[in-house]
C-alpha positions as CSV (number, residue, x, y, z in Angstrom):
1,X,-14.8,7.9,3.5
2,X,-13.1,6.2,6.3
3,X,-12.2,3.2,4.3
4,X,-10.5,5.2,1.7
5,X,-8.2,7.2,5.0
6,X,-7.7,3.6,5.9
7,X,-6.7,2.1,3.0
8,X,-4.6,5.6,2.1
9,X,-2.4,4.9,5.6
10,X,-1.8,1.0,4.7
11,X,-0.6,1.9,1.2
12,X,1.3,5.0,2.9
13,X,2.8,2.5,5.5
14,X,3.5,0.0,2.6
15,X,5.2,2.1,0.6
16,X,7.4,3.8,3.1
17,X,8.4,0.3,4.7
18,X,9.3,-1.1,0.9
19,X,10.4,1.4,-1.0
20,X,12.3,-0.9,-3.5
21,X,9.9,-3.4,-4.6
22,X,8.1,-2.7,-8.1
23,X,4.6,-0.8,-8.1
24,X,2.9,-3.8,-9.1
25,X,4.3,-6.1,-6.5
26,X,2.8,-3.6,-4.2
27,X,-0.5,-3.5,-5.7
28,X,-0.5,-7.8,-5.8
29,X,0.7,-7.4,-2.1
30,X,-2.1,-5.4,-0.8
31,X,-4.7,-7.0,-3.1
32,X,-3.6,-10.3,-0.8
């Protein structure tokens, strides 16, 4: 359960700081 809060925050974070990329730049990002 605690890695899904954590993961939940980063892709929060990540989508809050870079609102304008494309959702699967995002995804490619975080898979990194």
């Amino acid at each position: 359960m605690k890695d899904d809060i954590d993961e939940l925050k980063v892709l929060m974070d990540f989508i809050i700081n870079y609102p304008f990329l494309p959702y699967t730049d995002k995804n490619v990002a975080l898979c990194i």
